[in-house]
C-alpha positions in Angstrom: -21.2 -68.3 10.1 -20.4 -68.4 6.6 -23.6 -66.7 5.6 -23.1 -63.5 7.7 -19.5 -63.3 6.2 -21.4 -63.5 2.6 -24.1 -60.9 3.6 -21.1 -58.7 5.1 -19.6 -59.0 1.4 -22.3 -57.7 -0.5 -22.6 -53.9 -1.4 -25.7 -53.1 0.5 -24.6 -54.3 3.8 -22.8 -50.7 4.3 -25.8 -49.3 3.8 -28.2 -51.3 6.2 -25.5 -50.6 8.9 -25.6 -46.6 8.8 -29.7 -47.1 8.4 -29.9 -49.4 11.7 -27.4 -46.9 13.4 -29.0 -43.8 12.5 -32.6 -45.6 13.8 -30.9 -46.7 17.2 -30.0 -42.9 17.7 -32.6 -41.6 16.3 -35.3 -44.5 19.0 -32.7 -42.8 21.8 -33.1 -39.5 21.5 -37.1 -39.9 21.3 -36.2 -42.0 24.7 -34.7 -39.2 26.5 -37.1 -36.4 25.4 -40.2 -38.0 25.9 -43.0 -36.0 27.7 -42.6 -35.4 31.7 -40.4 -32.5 31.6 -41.2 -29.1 31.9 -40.9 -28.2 28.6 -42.3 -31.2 27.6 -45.3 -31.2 25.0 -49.0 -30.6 26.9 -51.0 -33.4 27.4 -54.9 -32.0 26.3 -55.9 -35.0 27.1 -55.7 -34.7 30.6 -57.5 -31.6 30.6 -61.3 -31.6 31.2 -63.3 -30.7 27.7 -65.2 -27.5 30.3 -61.9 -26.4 30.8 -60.5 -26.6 26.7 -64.2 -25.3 26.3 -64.3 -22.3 28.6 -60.4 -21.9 27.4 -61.9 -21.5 23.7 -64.4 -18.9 24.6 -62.2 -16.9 26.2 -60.0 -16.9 23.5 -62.0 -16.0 20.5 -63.8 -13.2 22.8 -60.1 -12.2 23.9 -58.2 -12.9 21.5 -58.6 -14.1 17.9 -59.1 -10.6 17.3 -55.1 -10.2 16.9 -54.1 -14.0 17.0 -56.5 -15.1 14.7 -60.2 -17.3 15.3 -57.5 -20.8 15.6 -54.4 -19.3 17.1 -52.8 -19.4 13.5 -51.6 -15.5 13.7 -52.2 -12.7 11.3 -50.8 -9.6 10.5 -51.4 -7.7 14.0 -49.6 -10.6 16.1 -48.0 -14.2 15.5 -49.4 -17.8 15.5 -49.9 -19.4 19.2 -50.0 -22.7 17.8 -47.0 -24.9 19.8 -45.7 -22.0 22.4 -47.4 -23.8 25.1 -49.1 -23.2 28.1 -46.0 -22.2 29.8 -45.7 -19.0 26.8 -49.7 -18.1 27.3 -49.7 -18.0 31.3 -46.4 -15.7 31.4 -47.8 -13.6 29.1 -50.9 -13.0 30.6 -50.0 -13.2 34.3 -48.0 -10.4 33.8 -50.3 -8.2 32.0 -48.2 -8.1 28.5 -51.5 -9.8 27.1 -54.0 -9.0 25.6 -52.3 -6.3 24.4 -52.7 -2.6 26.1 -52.0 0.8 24.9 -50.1 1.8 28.0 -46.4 1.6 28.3 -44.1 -0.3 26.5 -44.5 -3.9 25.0 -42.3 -5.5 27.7 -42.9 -3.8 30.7 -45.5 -5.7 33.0 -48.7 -4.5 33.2 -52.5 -4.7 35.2 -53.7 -8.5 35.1 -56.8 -8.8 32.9 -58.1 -12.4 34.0 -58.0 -14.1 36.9 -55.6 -17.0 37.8 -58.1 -19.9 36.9 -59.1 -17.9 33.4 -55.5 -17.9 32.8 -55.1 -21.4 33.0 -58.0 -22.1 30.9 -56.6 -20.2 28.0 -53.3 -21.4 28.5 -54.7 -24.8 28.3 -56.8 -24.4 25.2 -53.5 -23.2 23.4 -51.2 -26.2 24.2 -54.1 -28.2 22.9 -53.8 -26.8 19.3 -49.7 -27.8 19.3 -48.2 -28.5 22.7 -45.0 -26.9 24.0 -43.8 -26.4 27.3 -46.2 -26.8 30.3 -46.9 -24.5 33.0 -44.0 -25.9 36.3 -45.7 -26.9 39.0 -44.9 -26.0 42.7 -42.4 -28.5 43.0 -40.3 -27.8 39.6 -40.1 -24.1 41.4 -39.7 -24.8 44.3 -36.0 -23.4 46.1 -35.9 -26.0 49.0 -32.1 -26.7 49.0 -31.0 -24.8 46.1 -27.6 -23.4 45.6 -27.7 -19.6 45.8 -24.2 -19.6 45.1 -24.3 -21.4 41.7 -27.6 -19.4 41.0 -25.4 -16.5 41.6 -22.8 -17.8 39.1 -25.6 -19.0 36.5 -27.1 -15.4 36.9 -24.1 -13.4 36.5 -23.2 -15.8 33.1 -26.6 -15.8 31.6 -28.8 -13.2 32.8 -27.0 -10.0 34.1 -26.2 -8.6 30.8 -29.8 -7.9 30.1 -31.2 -7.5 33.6 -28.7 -6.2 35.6 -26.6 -8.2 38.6 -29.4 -7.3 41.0 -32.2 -8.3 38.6 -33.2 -4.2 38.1 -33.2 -4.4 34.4 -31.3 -2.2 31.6 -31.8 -1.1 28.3 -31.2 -3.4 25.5 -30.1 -2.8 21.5 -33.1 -0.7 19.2 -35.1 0.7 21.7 -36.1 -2.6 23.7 -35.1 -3.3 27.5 -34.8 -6.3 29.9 -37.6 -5.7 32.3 -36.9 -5.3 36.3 -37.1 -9.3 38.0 -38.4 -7.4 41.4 -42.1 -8.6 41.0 -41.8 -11.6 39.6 -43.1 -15.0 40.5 -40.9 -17.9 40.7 -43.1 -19.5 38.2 -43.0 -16.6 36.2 -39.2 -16.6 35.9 -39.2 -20.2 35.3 -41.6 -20.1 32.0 -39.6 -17.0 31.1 -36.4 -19.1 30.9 -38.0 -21.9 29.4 -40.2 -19.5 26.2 -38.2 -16.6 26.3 -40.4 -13.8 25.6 -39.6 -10.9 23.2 -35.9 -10.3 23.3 -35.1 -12.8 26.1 -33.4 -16.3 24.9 -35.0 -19.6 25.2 -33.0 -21.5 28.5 -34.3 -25.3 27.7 -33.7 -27.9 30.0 -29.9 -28.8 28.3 -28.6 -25.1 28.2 -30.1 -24.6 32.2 -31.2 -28.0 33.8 -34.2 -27.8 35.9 -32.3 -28.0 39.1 -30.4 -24.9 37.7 -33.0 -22.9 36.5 -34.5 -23.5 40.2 -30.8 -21.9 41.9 -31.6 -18.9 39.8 -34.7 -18.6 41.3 -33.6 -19.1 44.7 -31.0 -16.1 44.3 -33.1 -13.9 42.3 -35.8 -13.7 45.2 -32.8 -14.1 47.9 -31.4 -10.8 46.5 -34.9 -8.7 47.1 -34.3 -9.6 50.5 -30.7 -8.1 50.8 -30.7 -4.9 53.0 -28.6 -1.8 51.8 -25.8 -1.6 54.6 -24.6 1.1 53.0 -27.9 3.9 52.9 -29.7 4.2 49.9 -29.7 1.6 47.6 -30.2 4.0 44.0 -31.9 1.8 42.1 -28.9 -0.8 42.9 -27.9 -0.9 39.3 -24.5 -0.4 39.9 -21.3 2.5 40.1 -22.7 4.6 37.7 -25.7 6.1 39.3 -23.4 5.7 42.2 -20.6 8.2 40.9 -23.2 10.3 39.4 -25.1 10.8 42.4 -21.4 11.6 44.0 -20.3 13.9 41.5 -23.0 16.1 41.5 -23.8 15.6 45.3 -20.2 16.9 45.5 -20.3 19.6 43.0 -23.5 21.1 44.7 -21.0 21.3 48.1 -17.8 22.7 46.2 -20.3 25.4 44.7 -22.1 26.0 48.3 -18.6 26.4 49.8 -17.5 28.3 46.8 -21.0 31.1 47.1 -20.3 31.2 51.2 -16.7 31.9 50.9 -17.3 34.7 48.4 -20.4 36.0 50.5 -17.9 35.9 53.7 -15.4 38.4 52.0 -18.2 40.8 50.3 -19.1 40.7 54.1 -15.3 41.6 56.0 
């Protein structure tokens, strides 16, 4: 053993030990982010060439106008390369792409392509730099989720923007978190994992998978809810509440007011 106590001696020992220590961490982290997960890095290769093909063509007939001929941006719109499928098929599933004239930038609009188109694209743009994937069925799926902590996750993370109920509300230089009311559970999923325009990006260590999939679960629980109580006014909260009260009760002070007054002119 004297030969290790010699090697521990000399000045470059220290050295090899914070180099084979920063390899070990550096072997298990690439461990535990390898591809599988959601937002996990696309896999082109298990994609048919038809499919990147008829992906391609869509995309320079549809899109390289703005994003440029290989996704790399220009001046009318930033580079697609590495936002993933996930990015392309909220996007367009929505109707925020391709870009329309009508209504704001964030508010959802009529879908130009069809599911299957979608995809295609989608796929053709993870195959120029990854990035998260599209969640299947089963990574959105709400059998046996917690509403409860989906409540508690929504309320934390979510409500500032859009609202307890998911209605929406206006946001900081003239942007807004759009209404949740018509979308998909896959949709909210690859919004949580890209975050589009203003939103955050939730990955997989802020909001686990299971998490992101309570959210879900109370988000399309709440659309559900009846309004025990009449109308429901948007259900954005006390304030078109008391304003539909005030003035609702002003109108009867001033009708009670006019009839009193009409009643003496009468006697």
């Amino acid at each position: 053993m004297s030969w290790i106590t010699a090697l521990r001696r000399r000045p470059a020992a220290g050295y090899a030990v914070v180099l084979l220590g920063l390899v070990t961490i550096g072997v298990g982290y690439g461990a535990l982010t390898t591809p599988g997960s959601p937002a996990s890095a696309a896999t082109p290769g298990t994609v048919s060439p038809q499919t990147l093909a008829a992906g391609q063509e869509l995309f320079v007939k549809t899109c390289a106008t703005c994003h440029g001929m290989n996704a790399q941006g220009t001046s009318l719109a930033p580079s697609l390369v590495g936002v993933g499928a996930a990015a392309v098929d909220f996007q367009m599933s929505t109707g925020r792409m391709p870009g329309k004239d009508i209504g704001p930038e964030m508010d959802r609009k009529p879908v130009t392509f069809t599911p299957a188109q979608i995809h295609a694209i989608a796929d053709y743009v993870a195959s120029l730099g990854g990035g998260p994937t599209i969640p299947s069925a089963a990574q959105v799926s709400t059998a046996g989720a917690n509403t409860a902590l989906g409540q508690s996750l929504f309320i934390t993370d979510c409500a500032q923007c859009h609202n307890f109920d998911g209605a929406g509300g206006a946001l900081t230089y003239g942007k807004f978190a759009p209404a949740l009311t018509e979308s998909t559970p896959t949709q909210i999923y690859e919004a949580m994992l890209t975050g589009p325009e203003a939103m955050p990006v939730f990955s997989d260590t802020t909001i686990t998978p299971a998490q992101k999939r309570d959210i879900i679960d109370y988000i399309t629980r709440l659309r559900a809810e009846p309004n025990p109580g009449g109308f429901s006014l948007g259900r954005i909260g006390p304030v078109t509440e008391g304003l539909v009260g005030f003035i609702g009760g002003i109108g009867v002070l001033v009708f009670l007011a006019l009839w009193i007054t009409m009643k003496r002119r009468e006697s």
